[in-house]
N, C-alpha and C positions, 0 to 999 in steps of 0.2 A: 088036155094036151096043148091046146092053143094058149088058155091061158099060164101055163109053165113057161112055152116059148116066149113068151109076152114078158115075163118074170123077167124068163133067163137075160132077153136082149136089154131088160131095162138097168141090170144092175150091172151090165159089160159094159153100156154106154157111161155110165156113173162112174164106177169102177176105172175105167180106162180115161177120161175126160175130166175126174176130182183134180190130176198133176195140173194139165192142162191150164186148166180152170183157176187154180191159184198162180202158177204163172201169172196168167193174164192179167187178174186182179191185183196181184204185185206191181207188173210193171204200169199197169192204168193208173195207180195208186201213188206212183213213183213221179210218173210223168205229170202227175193231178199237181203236186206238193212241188215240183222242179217250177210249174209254172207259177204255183205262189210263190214262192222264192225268187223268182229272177222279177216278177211284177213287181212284190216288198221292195227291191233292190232298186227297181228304175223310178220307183216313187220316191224312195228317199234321198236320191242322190239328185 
């Protein structure tokens, strides 16, 4: 029984947190690449 609970909670937090989760990585990944770009930018100018 326990470990079913254990299951169940593991694959709602997955489950519910995978959007989440690529979000974040998106926008981290966005903001990672904004900053080499504007740094490229003030080195060669």
């Amino acid at each position: 029984m326990m470990i079913k609970l254990l299951g169940n909670a593991i694959s709602t937090f997955f489950s519910k947190n995978i959007f989440d989760n690529t979000v974040y990585l998106f926008k981290l990944g966005l903001g990672f690449w904004s900053a080499i770009y504007h740094a490229n930018n003030r080195n060669g100018n």
